[in-house]
C-alpha positions as CSV (number, residue, x, y, z in Angstrom):
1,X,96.2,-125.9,107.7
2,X,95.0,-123.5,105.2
3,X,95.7,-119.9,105.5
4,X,92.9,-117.8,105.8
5,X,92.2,-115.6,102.2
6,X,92.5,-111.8,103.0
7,X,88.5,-111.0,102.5
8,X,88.1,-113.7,105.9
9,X,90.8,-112.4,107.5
10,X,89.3,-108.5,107.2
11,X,85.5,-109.7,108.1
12,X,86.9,-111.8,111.3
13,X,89.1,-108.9,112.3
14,X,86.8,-106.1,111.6
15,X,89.1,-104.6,110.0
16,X,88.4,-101.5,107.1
17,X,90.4,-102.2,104.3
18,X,91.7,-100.5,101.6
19,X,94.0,-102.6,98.8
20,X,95.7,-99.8,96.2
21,X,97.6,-102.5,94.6
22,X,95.8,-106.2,94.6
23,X,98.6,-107.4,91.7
24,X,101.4,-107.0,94.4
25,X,102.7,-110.7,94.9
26,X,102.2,-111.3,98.8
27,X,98.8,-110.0,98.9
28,X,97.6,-111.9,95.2
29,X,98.1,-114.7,97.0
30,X,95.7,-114.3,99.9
31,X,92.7,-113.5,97.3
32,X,90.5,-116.4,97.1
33,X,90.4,-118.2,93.9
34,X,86.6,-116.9,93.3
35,X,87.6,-113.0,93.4
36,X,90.7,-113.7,90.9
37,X,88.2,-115.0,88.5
38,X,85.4,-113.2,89.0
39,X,86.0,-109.6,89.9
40,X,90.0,-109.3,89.9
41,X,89.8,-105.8,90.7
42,X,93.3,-103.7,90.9
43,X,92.1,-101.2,93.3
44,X,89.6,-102.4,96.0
45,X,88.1,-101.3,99.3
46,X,86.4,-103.8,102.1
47,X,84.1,-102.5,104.7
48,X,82.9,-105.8,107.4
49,X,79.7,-105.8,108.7
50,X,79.8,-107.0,112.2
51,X,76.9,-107.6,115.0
52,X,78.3,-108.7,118.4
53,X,81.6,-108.8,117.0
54,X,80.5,-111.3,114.4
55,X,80.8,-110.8,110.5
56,X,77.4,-111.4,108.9
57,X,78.5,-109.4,106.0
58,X,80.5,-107.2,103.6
59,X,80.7,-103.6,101.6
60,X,82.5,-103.7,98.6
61,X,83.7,-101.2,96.5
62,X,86.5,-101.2,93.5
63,X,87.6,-99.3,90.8
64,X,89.0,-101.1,88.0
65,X,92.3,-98.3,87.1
66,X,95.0,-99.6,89.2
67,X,95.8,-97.1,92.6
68,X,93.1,-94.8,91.5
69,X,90.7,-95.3,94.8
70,X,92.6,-92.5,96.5
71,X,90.0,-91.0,99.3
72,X,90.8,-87.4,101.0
73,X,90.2,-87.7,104.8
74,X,86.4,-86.6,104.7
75,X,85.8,-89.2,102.0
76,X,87.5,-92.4,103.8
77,X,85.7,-90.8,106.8
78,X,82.0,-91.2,105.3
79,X,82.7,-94.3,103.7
80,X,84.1,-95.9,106.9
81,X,80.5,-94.4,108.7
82,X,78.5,-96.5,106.0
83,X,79.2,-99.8,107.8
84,X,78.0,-98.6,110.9
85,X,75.2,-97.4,109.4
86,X,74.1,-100.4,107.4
87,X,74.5,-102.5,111.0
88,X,72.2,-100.1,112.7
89,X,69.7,-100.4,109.7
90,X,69.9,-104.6,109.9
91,X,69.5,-104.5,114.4
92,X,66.7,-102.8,113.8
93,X,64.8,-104.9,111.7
94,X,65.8,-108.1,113.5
């Protein structure tokens, strides 16, 4: 059985995520092979999108200086708000 990459593992939990260091061994090796290619971001933040508890999508943000996505309280607070905001936006045109 294959172990689930850390972007599934944050959209089936729900979970807001916030990766300062994406080169750190342990968690470089739950990125999927398509992000390491593609994006390889050092600094990253995931926000699910969820509707009945069940991911139909994903904010992304990164910055590409490593441990530079440092948020004061306020900030982490608005950006955490945006998913929420984007899943009222989607139930209401569905």
């Amino acid at each position: 059985m294959t172990t689930p990459d850390l972007f599934a593992v944050v959209c089936n939990t729900g979970t807001d995520t916030m990766i300062s260091i994406a080169s750190e061994t342990r968690l470089a090796q739950r990125l999927p092979a398509w992000y390491r290619a593609c994006l390889n971001a050092p600094t990253f933040l995931l926000l699910p999108l969820l509707i009945k508890g069940a991911p139909f999508g994903l904010i992304y943000a990164e910055k590409k200086q490593h441990g530079s996505q440092e948020l004061d309280e306020k900030e982490l607070s608005l950006l955490c708000a945006l998913p929420n905001q984007a899943v009222m936006a989607f139930k209401q045109f569905s």
